[in-house]
Structure formats: C-alpha cells, structure tokens
C-alpha positions as a printed Julia matrix, in Angstrom:
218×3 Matrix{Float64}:
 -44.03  -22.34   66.98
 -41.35  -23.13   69.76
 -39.07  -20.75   68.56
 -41.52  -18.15   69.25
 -43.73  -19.18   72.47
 -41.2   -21.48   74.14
 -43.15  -22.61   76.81
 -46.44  -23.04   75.04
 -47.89  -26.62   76.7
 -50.21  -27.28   73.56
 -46.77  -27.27   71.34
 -44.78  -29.55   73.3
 -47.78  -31.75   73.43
 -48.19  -31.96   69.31
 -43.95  -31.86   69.55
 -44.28  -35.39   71.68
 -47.12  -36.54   69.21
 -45.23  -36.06   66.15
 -42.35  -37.9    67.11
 -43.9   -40.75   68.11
 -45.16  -40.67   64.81
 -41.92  -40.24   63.26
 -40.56  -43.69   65.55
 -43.59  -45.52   64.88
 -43.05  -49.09   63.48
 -45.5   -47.78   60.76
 -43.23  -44.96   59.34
 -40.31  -47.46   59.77
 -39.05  -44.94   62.18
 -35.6   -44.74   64.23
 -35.48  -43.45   68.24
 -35.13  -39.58   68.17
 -34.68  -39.93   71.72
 -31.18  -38.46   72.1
 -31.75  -35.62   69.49
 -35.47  -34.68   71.77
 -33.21  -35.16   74.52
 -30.39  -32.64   73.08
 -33.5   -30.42   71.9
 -34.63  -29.88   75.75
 -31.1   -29.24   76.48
 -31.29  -25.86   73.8
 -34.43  -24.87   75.29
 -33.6   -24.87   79.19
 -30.41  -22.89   78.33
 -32.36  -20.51   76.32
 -35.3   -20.28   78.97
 -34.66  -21.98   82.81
 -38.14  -21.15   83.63
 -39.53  -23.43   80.74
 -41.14  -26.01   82.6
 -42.58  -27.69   79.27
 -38.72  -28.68   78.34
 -38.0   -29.76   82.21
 -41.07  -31.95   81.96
 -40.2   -33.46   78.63
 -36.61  -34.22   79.69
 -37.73  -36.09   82.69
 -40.04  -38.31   80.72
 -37.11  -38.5    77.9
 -34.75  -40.33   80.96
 -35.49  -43.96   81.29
 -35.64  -44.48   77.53
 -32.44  -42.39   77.08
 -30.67  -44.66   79.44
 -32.13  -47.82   78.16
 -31.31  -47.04   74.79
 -27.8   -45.77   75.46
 -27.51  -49.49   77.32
 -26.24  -47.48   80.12
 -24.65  -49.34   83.39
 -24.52  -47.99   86.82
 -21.35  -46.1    86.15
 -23.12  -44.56   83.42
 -25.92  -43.76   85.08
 -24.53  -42.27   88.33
 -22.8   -40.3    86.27
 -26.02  -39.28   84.53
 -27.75  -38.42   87.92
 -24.77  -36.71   88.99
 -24.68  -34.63   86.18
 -28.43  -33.88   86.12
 -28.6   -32.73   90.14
 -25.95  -30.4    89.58
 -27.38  -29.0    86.65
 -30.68  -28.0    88.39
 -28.66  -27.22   91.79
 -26.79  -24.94   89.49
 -30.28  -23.21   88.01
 -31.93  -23.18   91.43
 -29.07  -20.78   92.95
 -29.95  -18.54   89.94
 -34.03  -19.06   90.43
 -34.42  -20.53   94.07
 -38.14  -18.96   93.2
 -38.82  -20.78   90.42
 -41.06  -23.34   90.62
 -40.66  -24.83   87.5
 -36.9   -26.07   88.72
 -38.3   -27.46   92.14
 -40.59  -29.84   90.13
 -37.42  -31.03   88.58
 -35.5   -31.44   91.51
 -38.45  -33.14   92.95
 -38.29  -35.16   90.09
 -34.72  -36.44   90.69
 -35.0   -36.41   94.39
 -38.22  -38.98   94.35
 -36.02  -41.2    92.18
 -34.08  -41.63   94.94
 -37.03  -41.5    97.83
 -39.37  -43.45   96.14
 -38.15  -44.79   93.32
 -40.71  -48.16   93.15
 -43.27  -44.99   92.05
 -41.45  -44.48   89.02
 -38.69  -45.46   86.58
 -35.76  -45.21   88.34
 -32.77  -43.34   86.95
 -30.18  -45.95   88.92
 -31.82  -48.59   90.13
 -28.86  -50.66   91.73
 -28.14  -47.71   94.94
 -28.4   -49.19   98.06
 -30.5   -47.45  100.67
 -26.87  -45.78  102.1
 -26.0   -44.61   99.1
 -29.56  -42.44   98.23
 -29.01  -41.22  101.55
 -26.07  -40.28  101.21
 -27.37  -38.23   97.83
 -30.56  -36.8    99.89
 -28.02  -35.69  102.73
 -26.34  -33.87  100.47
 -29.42  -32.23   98.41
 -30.4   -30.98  101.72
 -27.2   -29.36  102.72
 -27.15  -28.06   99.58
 -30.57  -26.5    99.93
 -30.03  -25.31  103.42
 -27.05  -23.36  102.09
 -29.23  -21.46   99.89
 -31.6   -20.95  102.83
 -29.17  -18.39  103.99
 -29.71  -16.0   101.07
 -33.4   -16.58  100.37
 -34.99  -17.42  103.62
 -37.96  -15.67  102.63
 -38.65  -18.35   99.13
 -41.78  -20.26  100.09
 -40.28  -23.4    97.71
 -37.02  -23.35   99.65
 -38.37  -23.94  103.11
 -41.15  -26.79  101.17
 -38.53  -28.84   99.83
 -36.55  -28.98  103.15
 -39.51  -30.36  104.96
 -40.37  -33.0   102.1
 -36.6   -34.39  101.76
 -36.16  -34.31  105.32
 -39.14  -36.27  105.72
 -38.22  -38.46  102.68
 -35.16  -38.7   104.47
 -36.85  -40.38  107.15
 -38.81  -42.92  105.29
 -35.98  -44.39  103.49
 -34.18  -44.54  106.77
 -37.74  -45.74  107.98
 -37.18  -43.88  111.26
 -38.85  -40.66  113.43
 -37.03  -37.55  112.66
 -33.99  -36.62  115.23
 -34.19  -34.29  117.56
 -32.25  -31.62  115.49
 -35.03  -32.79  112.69
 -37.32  -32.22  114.25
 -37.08  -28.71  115.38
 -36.13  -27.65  111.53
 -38.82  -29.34  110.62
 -40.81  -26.75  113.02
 -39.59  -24.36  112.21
 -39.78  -24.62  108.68
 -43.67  -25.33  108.88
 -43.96  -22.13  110.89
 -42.18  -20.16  107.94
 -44.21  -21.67  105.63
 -47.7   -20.9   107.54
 -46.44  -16.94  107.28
 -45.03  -17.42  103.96
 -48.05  -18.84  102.26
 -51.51  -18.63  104.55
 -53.52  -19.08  101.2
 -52.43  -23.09  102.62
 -52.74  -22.76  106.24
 -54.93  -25.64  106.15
 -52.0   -28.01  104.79
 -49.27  -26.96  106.98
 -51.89  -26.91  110.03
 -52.53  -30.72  109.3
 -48.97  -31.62  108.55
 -47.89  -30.21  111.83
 -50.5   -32.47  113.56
 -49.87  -35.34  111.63
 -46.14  -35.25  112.59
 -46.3   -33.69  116.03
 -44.84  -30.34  115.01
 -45.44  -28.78  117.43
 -43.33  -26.94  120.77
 -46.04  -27.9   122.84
 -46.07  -31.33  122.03
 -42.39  -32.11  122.27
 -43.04  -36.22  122.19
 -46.3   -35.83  119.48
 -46.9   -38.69  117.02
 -49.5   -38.34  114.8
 -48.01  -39.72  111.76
 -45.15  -41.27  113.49
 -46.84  -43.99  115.11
C-alpha cells in the first residue's frame, strides 16, 4: 500500500500497529526497530515531503538509541548526523512544512528537552546553545534566498526565542529588532494569523514604538 500512496497516514498507522504486533512478548517477537528505522530512511529519500516517514522516525529515536546502548559520543554523533540531514532537505524545500516539523523536532530536543525524550541528554546548557546558534545561522543564511517562505521567518522567531529561555534572558538588542522584523514579515506573509503575530508582538514588546516593552518579559 506504501509503495503506492507513500504518504497515506491510515498506512503508517496499521504499519506501526503491525509491528508492535510482530515485537510483542506474545508472538515471541524481536525489536524491528533498526530495520523501521532503515525503512523511513528509503521513504524520505524517495519522497522529502513525506511527513508520515519524518514523524515515524522521530518517534523511532529514543528506542533506537536505547537499544543500540548508545553513549554520548554516539549520540552526538546521531544528532549531528540527523540536523544536517534535514538542513540538507530544507535548502532543497525551505517551503516544506513537513521538514520544519522535523527540525522543530530536533531543535525542541535541545530547547526543551524535559518535554520529551531527549536525543542526548548529558549537553550542558553551553553546548545546546551552541547547537541553536548555529541552527539559526544556518537558517538565516537561507533567509537570503527565500525571504519571502512564511516557515523560514517562523522558525527564526521560535529558536531565537528558545534561544532566550535556555539562556533564561530578554532578547539583545540586535534580537530584538530581528525579532521585529520578522513578526512584521510574517503579519504580510500570512494575515489568515494576524491575530497570533498581533499577540506575540504584545506579549514580547515587539514593537518600534515600544522600544523598552515587556509583556512577556517580565
């Protein structure tokens, strides 16, 4: 069924079920965690857009890592490997949001990562910002070329205030106006959420008139 509707949600869904039934202590099943794991690799090179493999590879992770008995080396590696993999896919669809919930993925591993199962769980707070520094130049580069992609200018302004919260500071001044900026690109780029960006410029004091604002800063 794959084969010929690859991103059909109601197949991945049975996919998931039948392998668990496969591993089940019942069926005196082995993990099939690597070959799923290998199996969303074929996919996303067949299709980038499929966001049914994405999705199933980033619930595959933690047990893949477990099972593999992977250490931080390992695992850095892993991450490494993984954010340039999707940086590499987003300069061929910076549209697509099916790679942006991936990147998110990664990136709240690293923001947030008491939220979720975390892919290396021994960085220090330098060392994810040192990774989220990075993911934003990296995004900001590809700003140049597409400064018209809705997603581009969205992720910006949630790693830069992610950025923020693991340094648990305001934004800097430079911050700050990007982060203006970008909220006023995204108000022309997508008015269908005027509402959102209208509150998230108050709640952060986004605004020129308001140079010293608070609202969520306070």
């Amino acid at each position: 069924m794959l084969s010929m509707d690859r991103r059909n949600f109601h197949a991945w869904g049975y996919r998931r079920h039948v392998v668990s039934q496969l591993e089940s202590r019942e069926l005196g099943g082995d993990s099939l965690v690597e070959s799923e794991f290998a199996y969303t690799d074929r996919m996303i090179r067949a299709d980038l857009s499929n966001f049914s493999a994405w999705h199933s590879r980033s619930t595959l992770i933690p047990r893949l890592l477990d099972e593999r008995g992977a250490g931080e080396e390992e695992r850095r590696a892993f991450l490494d490997a993984e954010l340039t993999q999707i940086r590499e896919a987003l300069n061929v669809g910076p549209d697509d949001q099916s790679l942006w919930y991936y990147h998110q993925f990664l990136v709240d591993n690293l923001v947030s990562p008491v939220r979720r199962p975390t892919i290396v769980p021994t960085l220090t707070v330098d060392q994810r910002v040192d990774y989220l520094l990075k993911e934003i130049t990296e995004i900001k580069d590809l700003l140049e070329d597409y400064e018209d992609v809705k997603l581009i200018h969205e992720a910006l302004l949630e790693y830069t205030l992610g950025l923020c919260q693991l340094e648990k500071r305001k934004p800097l001044e430079h911050e700050r106006q990007d982060l203006i900026s970008w909220v006023k690109k995204l108000k022309e780029l997508d008015p269908m959420r005027m509402g959102r960006w209208v509150d998230l410029e108050r709640d952060y004091g986004l605004t020129e008139l308001l140079p010293g604002g608070g609202g969520g800063w306070l």
